[in-house]
C-alpha positions in Angstrom: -24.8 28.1 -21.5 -27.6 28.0 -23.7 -28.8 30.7 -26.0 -32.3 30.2 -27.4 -33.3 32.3 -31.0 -36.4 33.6 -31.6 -39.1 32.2 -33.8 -38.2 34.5 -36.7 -34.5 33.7 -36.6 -32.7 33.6 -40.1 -30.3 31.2 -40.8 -27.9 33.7 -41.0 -28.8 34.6 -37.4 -28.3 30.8 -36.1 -24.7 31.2 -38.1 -23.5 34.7 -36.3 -24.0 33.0 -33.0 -22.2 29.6 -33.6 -19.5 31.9 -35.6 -19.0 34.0 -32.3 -19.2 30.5 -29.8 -16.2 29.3 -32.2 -14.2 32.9 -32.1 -14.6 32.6 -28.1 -13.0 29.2 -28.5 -15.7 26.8 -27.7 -18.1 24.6 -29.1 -21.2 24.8 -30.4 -24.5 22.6 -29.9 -27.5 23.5 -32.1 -30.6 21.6 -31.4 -33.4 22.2 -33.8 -36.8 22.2 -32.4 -40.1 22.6 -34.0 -40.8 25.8 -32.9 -37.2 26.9 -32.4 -33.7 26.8 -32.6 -31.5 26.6 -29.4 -27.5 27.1 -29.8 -25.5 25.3 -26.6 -22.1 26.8 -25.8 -19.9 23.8 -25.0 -17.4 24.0 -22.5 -16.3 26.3 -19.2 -16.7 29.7 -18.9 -17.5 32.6 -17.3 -21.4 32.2 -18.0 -22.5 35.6 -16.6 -20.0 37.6 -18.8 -19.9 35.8 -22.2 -24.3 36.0 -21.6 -24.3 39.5 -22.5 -22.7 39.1 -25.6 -25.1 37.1 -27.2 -28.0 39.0 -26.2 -27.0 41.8 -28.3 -27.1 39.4 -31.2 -29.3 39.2 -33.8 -32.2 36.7 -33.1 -31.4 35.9 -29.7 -34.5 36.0 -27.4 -32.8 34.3 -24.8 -29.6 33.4 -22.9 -29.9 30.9 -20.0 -26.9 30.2 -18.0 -26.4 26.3 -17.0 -25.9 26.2 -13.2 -26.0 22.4 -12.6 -24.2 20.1 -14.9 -27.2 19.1 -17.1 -26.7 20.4 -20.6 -28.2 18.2 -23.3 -30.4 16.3 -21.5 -32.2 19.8 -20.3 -35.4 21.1 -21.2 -33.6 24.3 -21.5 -31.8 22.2 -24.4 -34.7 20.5 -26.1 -38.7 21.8 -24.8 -39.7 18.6 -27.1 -39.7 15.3 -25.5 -37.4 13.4 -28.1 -38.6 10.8 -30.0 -36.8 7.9 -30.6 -37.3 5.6 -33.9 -36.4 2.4 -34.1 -37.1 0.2 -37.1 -41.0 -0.1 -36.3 -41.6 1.7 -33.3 -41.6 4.7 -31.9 -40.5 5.4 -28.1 -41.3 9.1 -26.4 -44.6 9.3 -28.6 -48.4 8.7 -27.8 -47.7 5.0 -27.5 -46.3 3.4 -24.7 -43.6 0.7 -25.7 -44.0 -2.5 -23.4 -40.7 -4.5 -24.0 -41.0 -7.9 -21.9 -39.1 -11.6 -21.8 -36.9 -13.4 -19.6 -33.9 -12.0 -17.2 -31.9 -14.3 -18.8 -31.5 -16.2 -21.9 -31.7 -20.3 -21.1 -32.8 -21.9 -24.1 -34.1 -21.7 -27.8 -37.8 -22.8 -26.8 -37.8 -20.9 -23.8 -37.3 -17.4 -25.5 -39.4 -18.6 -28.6 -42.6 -19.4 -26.0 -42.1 -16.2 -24.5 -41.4 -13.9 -27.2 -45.1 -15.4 -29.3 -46.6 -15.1 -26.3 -45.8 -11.4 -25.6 -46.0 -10.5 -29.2 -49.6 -11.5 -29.0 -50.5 -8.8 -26.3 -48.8 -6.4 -27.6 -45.2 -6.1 -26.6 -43.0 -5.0 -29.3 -39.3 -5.7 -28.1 -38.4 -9.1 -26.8 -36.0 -8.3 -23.8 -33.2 -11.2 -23.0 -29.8 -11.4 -21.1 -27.3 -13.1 -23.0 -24.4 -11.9 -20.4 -25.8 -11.7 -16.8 -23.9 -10.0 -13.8 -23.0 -13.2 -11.0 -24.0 -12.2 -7.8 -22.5 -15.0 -6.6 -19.6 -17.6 -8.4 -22.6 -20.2 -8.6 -25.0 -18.0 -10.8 -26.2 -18.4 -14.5 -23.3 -16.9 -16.8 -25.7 -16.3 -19.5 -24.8 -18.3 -22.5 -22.8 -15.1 -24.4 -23.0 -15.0 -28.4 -25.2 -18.4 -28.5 -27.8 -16.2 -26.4 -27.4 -13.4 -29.0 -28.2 -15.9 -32.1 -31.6 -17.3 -30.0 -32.7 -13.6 -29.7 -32.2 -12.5 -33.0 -33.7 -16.2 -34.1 -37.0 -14.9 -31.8 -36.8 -11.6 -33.8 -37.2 -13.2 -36.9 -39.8 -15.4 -36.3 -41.9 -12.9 -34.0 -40.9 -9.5 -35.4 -40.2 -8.4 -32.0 -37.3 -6.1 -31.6 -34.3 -7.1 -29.3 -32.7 -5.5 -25.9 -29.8 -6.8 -24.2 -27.9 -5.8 -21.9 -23.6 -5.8 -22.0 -21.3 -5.4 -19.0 -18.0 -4.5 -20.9 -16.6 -2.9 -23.8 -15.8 -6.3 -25.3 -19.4 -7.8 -25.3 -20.8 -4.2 -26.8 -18.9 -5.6 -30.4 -21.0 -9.0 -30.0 -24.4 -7.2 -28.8 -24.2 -4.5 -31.5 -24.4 -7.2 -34.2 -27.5 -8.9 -32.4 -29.8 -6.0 -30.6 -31.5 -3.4 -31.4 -31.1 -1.8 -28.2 -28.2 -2.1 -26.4 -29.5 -1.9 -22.4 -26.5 -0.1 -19.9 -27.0 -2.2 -16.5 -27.9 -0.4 -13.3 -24.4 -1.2 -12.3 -22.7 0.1 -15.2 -24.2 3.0 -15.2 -21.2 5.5 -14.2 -18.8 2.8 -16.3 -17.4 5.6 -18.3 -15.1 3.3 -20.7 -18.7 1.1 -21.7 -20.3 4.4 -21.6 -18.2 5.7 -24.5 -18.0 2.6 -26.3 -21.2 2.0 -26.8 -22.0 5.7 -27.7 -19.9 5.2 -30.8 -21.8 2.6 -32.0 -24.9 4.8 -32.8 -27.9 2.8 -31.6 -30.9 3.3 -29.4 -29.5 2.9 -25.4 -31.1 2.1 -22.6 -29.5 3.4 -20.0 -30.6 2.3 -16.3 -30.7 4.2 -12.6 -28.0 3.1 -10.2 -29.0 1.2 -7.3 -27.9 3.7 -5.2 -27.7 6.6 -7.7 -29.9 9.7 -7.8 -31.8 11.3 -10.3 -29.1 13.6 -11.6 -26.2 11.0 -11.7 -28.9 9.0 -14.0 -29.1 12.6 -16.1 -25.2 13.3 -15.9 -24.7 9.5 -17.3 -26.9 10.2 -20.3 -25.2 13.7 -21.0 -21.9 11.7 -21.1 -23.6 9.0 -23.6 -24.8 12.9 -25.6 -21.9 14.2 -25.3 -20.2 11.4 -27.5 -23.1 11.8 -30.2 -25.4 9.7 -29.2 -29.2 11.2 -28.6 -31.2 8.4 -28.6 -31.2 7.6 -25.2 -34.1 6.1 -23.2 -34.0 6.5 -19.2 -35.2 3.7 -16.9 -35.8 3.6 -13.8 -35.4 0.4 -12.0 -35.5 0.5 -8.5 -32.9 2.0 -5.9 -31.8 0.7 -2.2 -33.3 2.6 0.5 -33.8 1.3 4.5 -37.1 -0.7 3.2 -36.8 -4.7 3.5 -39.9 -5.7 2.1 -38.8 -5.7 -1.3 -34.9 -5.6 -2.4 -35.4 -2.4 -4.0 -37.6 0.6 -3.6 -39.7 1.5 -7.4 -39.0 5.0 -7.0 -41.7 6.4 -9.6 -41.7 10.4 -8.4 -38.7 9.6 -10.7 -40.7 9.5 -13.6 -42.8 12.9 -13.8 -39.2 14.8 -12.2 -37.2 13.1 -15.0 -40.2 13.9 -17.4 -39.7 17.6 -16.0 -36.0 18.3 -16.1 -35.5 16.4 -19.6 -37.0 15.8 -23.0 -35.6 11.8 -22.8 -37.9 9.0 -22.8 -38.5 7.6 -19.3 -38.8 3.4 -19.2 -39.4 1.8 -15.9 -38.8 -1.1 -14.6 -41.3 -2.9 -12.1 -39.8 -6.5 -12.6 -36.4 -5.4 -11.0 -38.1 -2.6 -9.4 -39.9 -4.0 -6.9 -38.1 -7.9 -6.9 -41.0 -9.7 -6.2 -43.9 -10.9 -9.2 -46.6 -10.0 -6.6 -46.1 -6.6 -7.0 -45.2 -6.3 -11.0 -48.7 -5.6 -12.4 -49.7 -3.0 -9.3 -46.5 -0.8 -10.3 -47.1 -1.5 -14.2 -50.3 0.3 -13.7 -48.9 3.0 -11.6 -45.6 3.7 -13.8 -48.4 4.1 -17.1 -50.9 6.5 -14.9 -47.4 8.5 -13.3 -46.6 9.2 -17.3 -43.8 6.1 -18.1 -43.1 6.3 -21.9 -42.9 2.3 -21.7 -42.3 -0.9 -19.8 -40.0 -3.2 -19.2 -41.4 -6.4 -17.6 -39.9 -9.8 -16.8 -42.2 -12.6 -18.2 -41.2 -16.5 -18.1 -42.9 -19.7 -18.7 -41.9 -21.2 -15.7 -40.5 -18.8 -13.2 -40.2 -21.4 -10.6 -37.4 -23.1 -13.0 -36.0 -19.6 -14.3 -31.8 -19.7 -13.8 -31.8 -15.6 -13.4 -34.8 -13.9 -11.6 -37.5 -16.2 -11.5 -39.1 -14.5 -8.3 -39.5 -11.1 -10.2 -41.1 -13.1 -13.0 -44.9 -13.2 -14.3 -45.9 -16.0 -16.3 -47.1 -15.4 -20.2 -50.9 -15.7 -19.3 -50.4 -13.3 -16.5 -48.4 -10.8 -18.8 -51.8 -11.6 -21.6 -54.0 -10.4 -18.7 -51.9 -7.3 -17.6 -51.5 -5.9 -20.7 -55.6 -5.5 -20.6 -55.7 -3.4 -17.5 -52.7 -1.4 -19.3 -54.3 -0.9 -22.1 -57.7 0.9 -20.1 -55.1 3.0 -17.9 -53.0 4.3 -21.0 -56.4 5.7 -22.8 -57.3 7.6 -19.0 -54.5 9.3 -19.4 -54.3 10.0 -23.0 -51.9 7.2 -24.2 -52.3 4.0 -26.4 -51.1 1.0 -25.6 
């Protein structure tokens, strides 16, 4: 349940409502907006009965009863998108945050090429898997912590933030030295143990749509990840399975503006992973911006053809140089910068 105060709320106000959400024995959430203070009731109850008792309150303009399972990551919640601050950058605001490199981390002069060369055009987060998920026994491993130290080398040099992605609770330790955003796999995604632990470690998440997961399990995942204290939370969408076999996976972007709709996270997509196939990356790029996509995450490598992880999704450096262009032209039609 969510009770929403008025603009003239006092503190004291704000208090007698979290005071009375404690007597009833629950919890209480308090989001602080810019126009507005909302108070969330944490935990089951009879939503219909307790409502009335706020409304006679003090302050209270409003009491809205949850009926799906979506709490924090509501509008009801938070009306503001969120904004999420990360050393340099800012994701969720007017600019749109293209984050781009290789699937998989191979060697030191790969990720160095790649990460000057996206830095150039405008990327600001080098993106890099140092533990990949084998399809099969015979895929690329990823090369673990050494693939950590090449990223954060990158960093350094390039001033590019670093995302990577961790499978388990014992790589978030390792990551959480290295990254500045730690990036929850598609498969992961409803991993509740990985969910919590990497939660507790308080930085920026991406968190990724199942393959086969819909738009609330994506939401119900990040209300777990806010539910253990962690807000800054970024949504991507990447893909899912449907009966199309064109492409491995379907970009579902009527994600974006529904996910932009229902909650105040940032939305990332995906169009490397989304689609499976470089043709199609800069077409869907385009169309995530103009659909309303707080930022990208694109798969660039110097020489796809050689790439251990991915190299068909891949676009090569001077490709990405050229996309970011046409990006750039799309996010000022629709009131963005790029």
């Amino acid at each position: 349940m969510i009770i929403i105060m008025r603009r003239s709320a006092t503190e004291q106000n704000i208090e007698a409502v979290i005071a009375k959400i404690r007597d009833m024995g629950f919890e209480a959430s308090v989001s602080h907006g810019t126009e507005r203070v909302v108070v969330g009731l944490v935990g089951k109850c009879r939503q219909m009965d307790a409502a009335g008792q706020f409304r006679s309150l003090p302050g209270v303009e409003d009491v809205v009863p949850v009926t799906k399972r979506l709490f924090h990551t509501s509008r009801h919640y938070k009306k503001e998108n969120s904004l999420i601050d990360i050393e340099n950058i800012q994701v969720g605001g007017e600019e749109i945050v293209v984050m781009a490199g290789p699937c998989a981390v191979e060697r030191s002069d790969q990720v160095f090429f790649t990460a000057m060369a996206v830095k150039e055009a405008g990327a600001k987060v080098i993106r890099g898997g140092a533990f990949k998920t084998q399809d099969t026994p015979e895929d690329f491993p990823g090369l673990g912590e050494q693939g950590l130290e090449i990223l954060n080398e990158a960093k350094k040099e390039t001033g590019l933030l670093v995302i990577t992605e961790v499978k388990t609770p014992q790589e978030v330790e390792l990551a959480d030295k290295y990254a500045d955003i730690i990036q929850i796999g598609a498969r992961y995604m409803q991993s509740y143990d990985l969910l919590a632990c990497v939660a507790e470690r308080g930085k920026p998440i991406m968190l990724r749509r199942g393959i086969m997961s819909s738009v609330e399990e994506l939401l119900l995942s990040a209300e777990y990840l806010m539910n253990r204290g962690n807000n800054r939370i970024m949504l991507c969408e990447r893909g899912i399975r449907t009966f199309e076999t064109l492409t491995p996976y379907t970009l579902d972007l009527c994600a974006v503006p529904i996910l932009k709709r229902l909650s105040h996270l940032p939305v990332i997509v995906d169009p490397s992973h989304g689609t499976g196939d470089a043709r199609y990356v800069p077409a869907m790029a385009k169309a995530a911006i103009a659909c309303g996509a707080d930022g990208l995450l694109i798969e660039v490598h110097p020489n796809p053809k050689l790439a251990l992880s991915h190299g068909f999704q891949a676009i090569e450096p001077q490709q990405f140089i050229d996309l970011m262009e046409e990006l750039r032209a799309i996010a000022r039609a629709v009131g963005r910068r790029l």
